[in-house]
KOLVEXDREN-610606 format. One record per residue: x, y, z of N, C-alpha, C, O in turn. Coordinates in steps of 0.2 Angstrom, whole numbers. Atoms other than C-alpha are relative to their C-alpha. Layout:
> X_Y_Z_X_Y_Z_X_Y_Z_X_Y_Z
...
//
This chain:
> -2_6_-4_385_468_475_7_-2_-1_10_-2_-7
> -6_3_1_401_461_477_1_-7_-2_-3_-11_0
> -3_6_5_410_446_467_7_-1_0_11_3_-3
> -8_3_0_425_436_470_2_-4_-9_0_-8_-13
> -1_2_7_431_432_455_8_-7_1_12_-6_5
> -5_3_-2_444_417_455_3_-6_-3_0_-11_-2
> -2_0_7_453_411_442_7_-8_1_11_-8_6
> -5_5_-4_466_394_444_5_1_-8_2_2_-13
> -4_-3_4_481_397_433_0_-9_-7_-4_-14_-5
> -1_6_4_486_383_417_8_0_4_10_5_7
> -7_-1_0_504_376_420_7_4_-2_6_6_-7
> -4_-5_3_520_386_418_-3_7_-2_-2_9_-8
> 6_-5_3_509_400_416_5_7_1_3_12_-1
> -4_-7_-2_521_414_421_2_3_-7_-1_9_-7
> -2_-3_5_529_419_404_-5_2_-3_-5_8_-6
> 8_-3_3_508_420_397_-1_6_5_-3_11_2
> 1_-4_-4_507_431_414_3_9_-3_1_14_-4
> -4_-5_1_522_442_411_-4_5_-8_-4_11_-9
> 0_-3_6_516_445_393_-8_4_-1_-9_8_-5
> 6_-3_0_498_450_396_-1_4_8_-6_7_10
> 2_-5_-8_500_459_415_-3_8_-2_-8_10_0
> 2_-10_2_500_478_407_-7_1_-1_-9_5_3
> 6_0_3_483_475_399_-3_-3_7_-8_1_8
> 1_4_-5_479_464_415_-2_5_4_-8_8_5
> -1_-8_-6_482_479_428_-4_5_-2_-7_9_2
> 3_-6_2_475_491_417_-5_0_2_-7_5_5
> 5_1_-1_460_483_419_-4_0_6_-10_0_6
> -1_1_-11_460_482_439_0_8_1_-3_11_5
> -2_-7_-4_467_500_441_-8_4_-4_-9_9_-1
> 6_-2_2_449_504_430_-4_1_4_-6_6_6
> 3_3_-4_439_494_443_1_7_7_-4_11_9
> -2_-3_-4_451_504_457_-4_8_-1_-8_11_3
> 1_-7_-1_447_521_451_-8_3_-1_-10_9_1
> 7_-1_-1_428_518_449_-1_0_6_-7_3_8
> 2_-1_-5_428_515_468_-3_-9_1_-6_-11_5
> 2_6_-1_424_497_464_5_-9_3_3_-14_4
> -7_6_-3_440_485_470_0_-1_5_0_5_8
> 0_2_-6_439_478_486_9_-2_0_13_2_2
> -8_2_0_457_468_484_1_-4_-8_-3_-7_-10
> -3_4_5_466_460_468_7_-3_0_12_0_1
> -10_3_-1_483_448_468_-2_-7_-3_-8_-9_-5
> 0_5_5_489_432_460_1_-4_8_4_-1_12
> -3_6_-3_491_415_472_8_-2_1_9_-8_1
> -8_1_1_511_414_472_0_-10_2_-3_-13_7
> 1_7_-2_514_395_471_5_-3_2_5_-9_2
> -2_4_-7_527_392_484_-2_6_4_-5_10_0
> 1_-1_-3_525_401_499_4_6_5_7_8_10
> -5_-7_-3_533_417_500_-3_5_-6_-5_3_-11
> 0_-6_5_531_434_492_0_0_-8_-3_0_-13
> -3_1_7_541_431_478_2_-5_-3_8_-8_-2
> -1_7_1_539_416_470_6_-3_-6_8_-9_-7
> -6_1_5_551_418_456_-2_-3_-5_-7_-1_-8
> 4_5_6_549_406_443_-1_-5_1_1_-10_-3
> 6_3_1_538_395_450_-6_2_0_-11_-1_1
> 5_-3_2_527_408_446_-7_1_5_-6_3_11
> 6_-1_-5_508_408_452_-3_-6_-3_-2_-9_-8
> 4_7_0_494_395_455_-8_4_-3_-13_1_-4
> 5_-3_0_481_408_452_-2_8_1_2_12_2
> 1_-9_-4_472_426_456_-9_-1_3_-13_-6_3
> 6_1_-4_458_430_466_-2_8_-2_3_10_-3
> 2_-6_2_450_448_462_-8_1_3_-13_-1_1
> 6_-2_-4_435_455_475_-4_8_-2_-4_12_2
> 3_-8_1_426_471_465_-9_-1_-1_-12_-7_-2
> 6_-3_1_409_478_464_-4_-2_-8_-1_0_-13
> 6_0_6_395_473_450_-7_1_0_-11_2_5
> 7_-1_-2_379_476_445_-4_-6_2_-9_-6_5
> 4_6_2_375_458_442_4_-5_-1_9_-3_-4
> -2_6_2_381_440_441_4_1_-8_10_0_-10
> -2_0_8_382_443_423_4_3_-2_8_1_-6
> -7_-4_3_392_458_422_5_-2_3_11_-2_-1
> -7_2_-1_404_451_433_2_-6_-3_8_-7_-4
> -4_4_4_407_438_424_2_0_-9_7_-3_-12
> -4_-5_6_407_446_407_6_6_0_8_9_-5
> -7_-5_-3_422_456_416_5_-5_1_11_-3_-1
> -5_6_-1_431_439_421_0_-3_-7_6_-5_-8
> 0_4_8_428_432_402_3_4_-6_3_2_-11
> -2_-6_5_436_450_395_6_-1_3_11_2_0
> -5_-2_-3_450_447_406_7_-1_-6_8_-6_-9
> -9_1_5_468_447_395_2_-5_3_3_-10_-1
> -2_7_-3_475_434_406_-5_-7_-3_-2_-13_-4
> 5_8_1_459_420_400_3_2_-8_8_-1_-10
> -4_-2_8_463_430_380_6_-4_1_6_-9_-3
> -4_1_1_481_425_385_2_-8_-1_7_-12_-2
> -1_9_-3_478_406_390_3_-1_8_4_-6_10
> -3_2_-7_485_409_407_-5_-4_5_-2_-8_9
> 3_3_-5_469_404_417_-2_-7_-3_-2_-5_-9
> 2_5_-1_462_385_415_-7_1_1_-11_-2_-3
> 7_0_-2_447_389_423_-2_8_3_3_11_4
> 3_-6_-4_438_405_432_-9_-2_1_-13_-4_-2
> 6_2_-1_424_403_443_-2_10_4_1_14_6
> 2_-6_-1_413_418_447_-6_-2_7_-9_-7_7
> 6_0_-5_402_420_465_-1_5_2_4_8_4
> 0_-7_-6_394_433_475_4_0_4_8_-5_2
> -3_-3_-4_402_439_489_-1_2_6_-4_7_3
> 4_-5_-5_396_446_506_6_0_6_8_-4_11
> -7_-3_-4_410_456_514_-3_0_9_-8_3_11
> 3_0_-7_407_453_533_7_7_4_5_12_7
> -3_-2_-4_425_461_541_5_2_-8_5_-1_-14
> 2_-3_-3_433_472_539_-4_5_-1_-6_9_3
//
């Protein structure tokens, strides 16, 4: 089943980002290469591409699980919660309609 994973950043959180992304990615490009990723990206917190250094508000992350459980013991390994970038992360099923 699918699971949105959705995570709301701490403040100034950009330099915790920069310094955990590598390990971050890694663990995405994991998910990607099992056939499990739907989409992955961060919230930009003004309203453009490149937000600069007002950084990000958040990520959202849509892959494949066996279970509630696992996905959420996948969201609580992430390097970014390790680094204190997230605040919060909320875990829910998913049920992909389009496309």
């Amino acid at each position: 089943m699918l699971y949105a994973i959705i995570s709301e950043d701490v403040a100034d959180s950009l330099a915790r980002r920069k310094g955990a992304r590598a390990a971050h990615l890694a663990r995405l490009e994991a998910l990607k290469s099992q056939g499990r990723l739907v989409l992955a990206g961060p919230h930009p917190h003004a309203d453009t591409e490149d937000p600069g250094s007002a950084g990000f508000s958040g990520s959202l992350v849509v892959a494949e699980f066996a279970s509630l459980e696992e996905a959420q013991a996948w969201a609580d390994a992430d390097p970014y919660r390790e680094a204190g970038v997230y605040a919060g992360v909320k875990v829910k099923p998913f049920k992909r309609v389009l496309p």
